[in-house]
N, C-alpha and C positions, 0 to 999 in steps of 0.2 A: 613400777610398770604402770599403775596407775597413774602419775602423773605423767609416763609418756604418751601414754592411751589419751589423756585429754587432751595433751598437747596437738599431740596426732588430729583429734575431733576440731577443734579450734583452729589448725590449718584448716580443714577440709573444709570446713563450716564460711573460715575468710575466702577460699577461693571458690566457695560456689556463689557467694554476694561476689567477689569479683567478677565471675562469669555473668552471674546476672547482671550486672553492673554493666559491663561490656556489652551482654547484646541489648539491654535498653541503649545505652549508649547510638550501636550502630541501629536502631530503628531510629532514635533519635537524627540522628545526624543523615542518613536516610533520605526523612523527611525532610530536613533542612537542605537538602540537596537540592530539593524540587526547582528549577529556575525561577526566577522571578522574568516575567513578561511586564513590559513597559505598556503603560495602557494610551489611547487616543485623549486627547481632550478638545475639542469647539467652541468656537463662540456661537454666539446661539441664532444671531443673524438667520432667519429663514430667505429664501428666494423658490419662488416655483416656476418649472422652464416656461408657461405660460406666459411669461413676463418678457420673456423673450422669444415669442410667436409659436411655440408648439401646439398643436392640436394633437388631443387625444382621440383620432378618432380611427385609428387604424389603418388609415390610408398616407396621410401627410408624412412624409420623409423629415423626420426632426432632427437629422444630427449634427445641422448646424446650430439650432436652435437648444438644442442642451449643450451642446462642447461652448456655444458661449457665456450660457451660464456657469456653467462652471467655473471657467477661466475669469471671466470679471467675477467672482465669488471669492476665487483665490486671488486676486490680484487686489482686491480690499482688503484682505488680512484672515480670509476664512471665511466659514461656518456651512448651512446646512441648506444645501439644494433638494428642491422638494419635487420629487416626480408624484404627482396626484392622482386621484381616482381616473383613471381613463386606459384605453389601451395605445400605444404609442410607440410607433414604427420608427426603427431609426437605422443608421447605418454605426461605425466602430464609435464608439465614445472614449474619450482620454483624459484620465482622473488628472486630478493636480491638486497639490499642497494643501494641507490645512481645510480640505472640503470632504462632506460629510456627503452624499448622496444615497439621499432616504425616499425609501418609496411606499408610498399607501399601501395599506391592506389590499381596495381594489383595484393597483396598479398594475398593468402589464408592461415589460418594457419588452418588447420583443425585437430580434433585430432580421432585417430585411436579407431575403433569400438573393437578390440583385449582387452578384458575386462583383461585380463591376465597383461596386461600391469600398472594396474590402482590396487596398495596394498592396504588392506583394513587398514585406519588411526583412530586413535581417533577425531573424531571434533565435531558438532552439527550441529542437525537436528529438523527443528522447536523448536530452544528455548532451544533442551534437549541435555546432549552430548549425543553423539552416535559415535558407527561405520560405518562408508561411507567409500566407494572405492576415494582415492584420488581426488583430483579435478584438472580438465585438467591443471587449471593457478592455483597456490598459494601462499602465504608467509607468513611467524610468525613473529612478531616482528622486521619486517624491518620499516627503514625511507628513505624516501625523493624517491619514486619507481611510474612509471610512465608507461602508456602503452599510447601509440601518432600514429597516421597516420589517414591515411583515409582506410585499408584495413579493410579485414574479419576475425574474428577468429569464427569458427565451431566447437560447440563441439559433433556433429555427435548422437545430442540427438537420433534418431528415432531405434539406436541401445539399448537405452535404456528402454524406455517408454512404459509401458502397453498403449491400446489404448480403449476405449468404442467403440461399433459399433454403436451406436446413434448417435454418432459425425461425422461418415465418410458417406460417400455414397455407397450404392451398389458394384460399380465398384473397390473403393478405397478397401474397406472391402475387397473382394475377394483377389484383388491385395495382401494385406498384408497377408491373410490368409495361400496364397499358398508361401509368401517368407519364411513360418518356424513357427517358433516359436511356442506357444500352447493357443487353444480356450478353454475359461473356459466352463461348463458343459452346465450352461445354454445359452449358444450361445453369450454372451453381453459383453466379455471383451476378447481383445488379448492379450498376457505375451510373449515377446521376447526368453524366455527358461521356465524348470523345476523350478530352480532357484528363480526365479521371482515368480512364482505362489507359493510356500511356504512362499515365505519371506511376500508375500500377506495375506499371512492365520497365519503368526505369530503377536500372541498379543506384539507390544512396538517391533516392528522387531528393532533391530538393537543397542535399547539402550544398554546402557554400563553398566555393572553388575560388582560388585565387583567378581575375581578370575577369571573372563573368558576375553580369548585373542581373538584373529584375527581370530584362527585356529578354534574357537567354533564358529565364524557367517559365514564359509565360502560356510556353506549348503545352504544360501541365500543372498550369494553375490551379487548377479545381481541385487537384489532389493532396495540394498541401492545404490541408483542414486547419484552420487556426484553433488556437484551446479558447472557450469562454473568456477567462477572466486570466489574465498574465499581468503578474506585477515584476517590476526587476529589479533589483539593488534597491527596492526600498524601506524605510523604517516606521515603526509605530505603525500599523495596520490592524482596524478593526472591519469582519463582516460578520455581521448579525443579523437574524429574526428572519433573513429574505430564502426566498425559494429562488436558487440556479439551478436549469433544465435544460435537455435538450441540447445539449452543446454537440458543434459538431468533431470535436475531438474531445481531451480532455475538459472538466468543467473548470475548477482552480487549478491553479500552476503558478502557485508564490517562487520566485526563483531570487536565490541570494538576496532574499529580504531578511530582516530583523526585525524583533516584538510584534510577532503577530497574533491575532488571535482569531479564533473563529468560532462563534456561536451559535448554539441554538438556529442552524443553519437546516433546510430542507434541500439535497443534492440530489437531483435525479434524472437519469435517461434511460430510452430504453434497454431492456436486456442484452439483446442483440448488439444495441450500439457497439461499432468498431472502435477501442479505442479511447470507449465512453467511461474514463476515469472520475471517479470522481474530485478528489483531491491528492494531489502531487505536488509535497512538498519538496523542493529540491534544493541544495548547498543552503538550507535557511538554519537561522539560532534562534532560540529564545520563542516556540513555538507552544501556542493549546486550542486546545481542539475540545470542545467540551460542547454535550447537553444536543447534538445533531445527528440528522438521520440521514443516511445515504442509500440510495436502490438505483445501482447503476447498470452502466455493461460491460465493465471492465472492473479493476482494483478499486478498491471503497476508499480506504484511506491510506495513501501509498510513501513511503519514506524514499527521496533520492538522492543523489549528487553527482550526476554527470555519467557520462556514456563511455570506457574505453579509455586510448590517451586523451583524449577531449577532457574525458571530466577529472585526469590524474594530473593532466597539466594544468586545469583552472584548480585545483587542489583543496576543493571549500568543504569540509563537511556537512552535513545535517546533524546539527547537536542541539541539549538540553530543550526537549520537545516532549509537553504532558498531553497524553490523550486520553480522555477519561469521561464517562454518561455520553456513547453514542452507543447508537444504533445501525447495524449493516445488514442491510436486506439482500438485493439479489448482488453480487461482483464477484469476480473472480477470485479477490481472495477480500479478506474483513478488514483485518492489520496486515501491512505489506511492507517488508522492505526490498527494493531493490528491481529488475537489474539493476537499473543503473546505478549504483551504488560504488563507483569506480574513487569519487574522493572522500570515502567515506561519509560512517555513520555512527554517534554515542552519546550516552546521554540520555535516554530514551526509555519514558515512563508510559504504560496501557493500564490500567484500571478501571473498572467498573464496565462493560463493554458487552453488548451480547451480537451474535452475530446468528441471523436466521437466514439460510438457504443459501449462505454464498458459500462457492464453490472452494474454497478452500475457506479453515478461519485463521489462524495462525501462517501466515504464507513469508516463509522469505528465504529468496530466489537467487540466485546469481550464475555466471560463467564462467570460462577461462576466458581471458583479456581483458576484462573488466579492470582486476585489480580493487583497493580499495579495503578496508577494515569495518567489518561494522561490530564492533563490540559496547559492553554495558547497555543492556537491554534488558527492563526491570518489566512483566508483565503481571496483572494478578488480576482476579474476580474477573475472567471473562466466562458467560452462557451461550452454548452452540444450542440449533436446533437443527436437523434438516441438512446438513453437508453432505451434497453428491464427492466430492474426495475427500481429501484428509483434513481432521480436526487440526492437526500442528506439523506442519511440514517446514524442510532444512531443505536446499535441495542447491547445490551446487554446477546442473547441468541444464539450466534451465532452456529453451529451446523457439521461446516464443511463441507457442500455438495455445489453444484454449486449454488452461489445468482438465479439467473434463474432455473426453474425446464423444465427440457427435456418434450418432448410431451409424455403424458400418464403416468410421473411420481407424486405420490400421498405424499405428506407430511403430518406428524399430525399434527395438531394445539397444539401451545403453551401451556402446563397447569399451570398455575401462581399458584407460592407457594410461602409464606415464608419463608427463613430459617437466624439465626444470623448471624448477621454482624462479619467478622474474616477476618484474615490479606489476607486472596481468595478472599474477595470481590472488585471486582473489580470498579474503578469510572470513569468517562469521567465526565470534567466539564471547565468553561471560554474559550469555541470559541467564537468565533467570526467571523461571515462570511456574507461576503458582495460582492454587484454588483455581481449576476452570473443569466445568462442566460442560461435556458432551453428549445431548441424544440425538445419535443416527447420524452415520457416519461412514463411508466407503470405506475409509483406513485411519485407526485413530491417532498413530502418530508415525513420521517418517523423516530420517537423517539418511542422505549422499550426501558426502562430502567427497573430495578429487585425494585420488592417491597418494597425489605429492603434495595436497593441504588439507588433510584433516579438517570437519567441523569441530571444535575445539571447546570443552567445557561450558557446556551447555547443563542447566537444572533443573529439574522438572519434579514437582511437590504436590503432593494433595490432586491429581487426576483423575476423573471418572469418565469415562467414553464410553459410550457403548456406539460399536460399531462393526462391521462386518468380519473386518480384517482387525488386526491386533497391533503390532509395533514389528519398523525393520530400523534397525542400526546400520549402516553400510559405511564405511571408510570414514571412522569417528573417536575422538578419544576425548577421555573425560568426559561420559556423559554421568551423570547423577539422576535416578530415578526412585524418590522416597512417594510411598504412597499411592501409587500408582494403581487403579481399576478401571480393568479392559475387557468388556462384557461384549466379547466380541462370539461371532456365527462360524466362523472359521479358526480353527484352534489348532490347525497343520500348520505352522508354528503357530502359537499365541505370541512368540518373540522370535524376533531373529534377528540376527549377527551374526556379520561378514564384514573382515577384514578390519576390525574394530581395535581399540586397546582402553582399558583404565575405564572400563564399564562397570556400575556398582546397580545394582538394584536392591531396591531393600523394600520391603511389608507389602510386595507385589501383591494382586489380589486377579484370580482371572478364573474364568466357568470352570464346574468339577465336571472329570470325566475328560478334561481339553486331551485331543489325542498326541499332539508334544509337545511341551510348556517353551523349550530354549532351542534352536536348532542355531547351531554354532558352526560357522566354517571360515573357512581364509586361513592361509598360513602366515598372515601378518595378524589374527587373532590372540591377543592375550588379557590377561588380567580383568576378565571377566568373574565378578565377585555379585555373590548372590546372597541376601541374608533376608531374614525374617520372614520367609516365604514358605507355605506349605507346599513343597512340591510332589506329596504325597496325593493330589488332590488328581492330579495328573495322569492320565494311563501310562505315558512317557515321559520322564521328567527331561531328559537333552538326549540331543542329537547330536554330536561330531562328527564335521568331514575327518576325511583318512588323515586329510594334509597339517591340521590343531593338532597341538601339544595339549595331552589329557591335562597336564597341570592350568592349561588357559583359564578352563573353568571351575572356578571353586563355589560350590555350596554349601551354607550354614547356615544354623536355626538360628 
């Protein structure tokens, strides 16, 4: 007996080095995971546009005078265009090859409100092509293209952007009232021109229509806002150390590029900004984002890949993309994937991350017709402070209007249908997200997923929220939830689930006294497993609708 008892010990003892073994292994290999991003490299060639007649003096219209430097820069074989101390008015400028453009610390490159200046192009807008007025910075199919310094570049959004009067104050509102432009009827939106207010009221303004050119959108030019900076099918991209601002749509919008990287980057427009994304990356690879601060007016850091059949038929994912030491001030949401997320998304690593005041921190979104997969989604060491909604939201129904609803504004409630499963429907499934800290928070974590698709094994480890509202589960399976604390004001549920399946919580932690810890309904409800929780802490430990099967929920210590 004794020598089986050892034997016995000597297995047990080999397969706990095995395990251990194993999970060094997958941490190991984990990290090896990480992509490797392809970096820029220059010859060291300076040229400053000065040399080609630019004045910085705020007035002179330079954009012939930098797009030719550039071009003879890249047409010599490279290197590094110097925009210098001055402030310096220009119209769209268009990168090319092997050219580095770096601008002073007291550089401004700002680009002229003269909408004249700016020809209406083929590109994409939200996922779909469309017609857009030029983008200030651009390039197609260039390599190895860099934008470097520590200056400004402004692309003088406020000339473009309708504004809400719910957004501004009194003072601001009039201000803007009296500088032009035109008030809609009912008093609640300002429109920069005519222009604008049509292109407002045209259904699919701007998409691209077989037979029709430039000259057929140009009754509603003003309203196709170009993004700051659009790269397209290009490779090897660096922007570093610079401040982008003020854009009048989004600010980056890398699309189906490869090795890019972004640094140490300052991204910002106003709150309000319509629109005012900060970076959206779309069907791109091999992507980092590191060491940058975003305070936008829309989504901070946003993951994409196309709109609907658009982005199912161009079929490019957004993969192997590290985002890690940024900062997210005001946006609507911190880390974003999605809508448009129709060609997919995976691959995708968040670490080290805090997110103060934006309206959501963890956001991703989608609808029915999108389509699209986004799975392997590794998240960890993100700090909230200050979120008007939800610290971690899933949300399958997304609707397009502000995450936050304005004061006195009335939304409808969800109506849950079925409909079949087709190559539109959309899935979110394999995050995993770990170590993130929450203070203050409208609701600290929320999963909708659609009837006929489930959000799908989703992880969630080591959680501390404190927040108003507590956690809802709605039409989800396989969620994992270890560790989890929810120091939440509202404890009519502290949890809920509806219509859920293969739900585990384990060493939950939530206020004593909470008046029902699980409030459990749907009659597609099962396999709701609960352990390591003291639900004794509880006045009510669960709730069941009539329509649950009592065996749905099981509780043990």
């Amino acid at each position: 007996m004794k020598h089986i008892s050892g034997s016995l010990y000597r297995i047990k003892v080999a397969l706990a080095c095995l395990i251990l073994s194993s999970a060094s292994s997958a941490i190991a290999q984990q990290k090896q995971s990480l992509p490797i991003i392809q970096q820029v490299k220059f010859k060291k060639d300076t040229t400053s546009i000065i040399s080609f007649g630019a004045k910085g003096d705020g007035i002179t219209l330079n954009t012939q005078s930098i797009n030719k430097t550039i071009a003879s820069v890249s047409q010599k074989g490279g290197g590094v265009v110097l925009i210098p101390s001055g402030l310096w008015l220009t119209g769209p400028i268009e990168l090319k090859s092997n050219v580095n453009l770096h601008l002073k610390r007291d550089a401004i490159l700002q680009f002229t409100d003269d909408f004249n200046q700016y020809k209406l192009v083929q590109g994409n807008w939200e996922g779909q092509p469309a017609w857009r007025n030029q983008s200030p910075i651009s390039g197609v199919n260039l390599e190895n293209i860099a934008i470097t310094g520590t200056g400004i570049i402004d692309g003088n959004g406020g000339a473009w952007r309708m504004v809400k009067k719910d957004k501004l104050t009194e003072t601001q509102w009039k201000t803007l009232v009296a500088s032009g432009g035109v008030v809609r009827a009912d008093g609640k939106m300002w429109y920069p021109s005519e222009k604008t207010v049509k292109g407002s009221n045209t259904k699919n303004a701007g998409v691209i229509e077989a037979g029709k050119t430039a000259a057929d959108y140009e009754d509603i030019k003003d309203f196709l806002r170009p993004n700051l900076l659009v790269l397209t099918g290009c490779k090897k991209i660096l922007l570093e150390g610079v401040t982008f601002q003020n854009s009048p749509a989004w600010n980056l919008h890398p699309l189906l590029c490869e090795d890019l990287t972004l640094r140490n980057l300052q991204v910002k427009n106003p709150w309000f900004a319509q629109n005012g994304d900060g970076v959206d990356v779309e069907s791109c690879k091999n992507v980092l984002i590191e060491g940058s601060t975003f305070d936008v007016g829309d989504d901070g850091i946003c993951i994409k890949s196309g709109r609907d059949e658009a982005g199912r038929k161009r079929g490019v994912p957004t993969e192997n993309v590290i985002v890690r030491n940024n900062v997210v001030y005001h946006a609507h949401g911190g880390f974003v994937i999605g809508s448009e997320m129709s060609g997919g998304a995976k691959n995708i690593w968040v670490y080290d991350c805090s997110f103060i005041g934006t309206d959501i921190g963890l956001r991703f979104k989608t609808t029915r017709g999108r389509g699209g997969v986004v799975e392997n989604i590794y998240i960890n060491n993100i700090n909230m402070i200050d979120i008007p909604g939800e610290a971690i939201l899933f949300d399958m129904y997304y609707a397009a209007v502000d995450p936050v609803p304005l004061a006195g504004e009335k939304r409808e409630a969800i109506k849950t249908v079925t409909v079949p499963v087709t190559e539109a429907t959309p899935q979110f499934r394999n995050f995993y997200i770990k170590d993130v800290v929450a203070n203050g928070a409208e609701k600290a974590i929320f999963f909708r997923g659609l009837p006929e698709m489930n959000i799908k094994d989703i992880h969630l480890e080591n959680v501390t929220i404190k927040a108003k509202k507590g956690i809802e589960i709605i039409e989800a399976a396989g969620i994992f939830l270890k560790n989890i604390n929810v120091i939440t004001e509202d404890t009519s549920p502290v949890v809920m689930i509806q219509n859920s399946s293969n739900i585990n919580i384990s060493n939950l932690k939530y206020p004593d006294n909470s008046k029902v810890l699980f409030d459990v309904s749907g009659e597609k409800t099962k396999g709701v497993k609960i352990s390591g929780t003291d639900v004794s802490k509880a006045k009510m430990a669960s709730l069941l609708g009539i329509e649950v099967d009592k065996k749905a929920l099981e509780i043990s210590k």
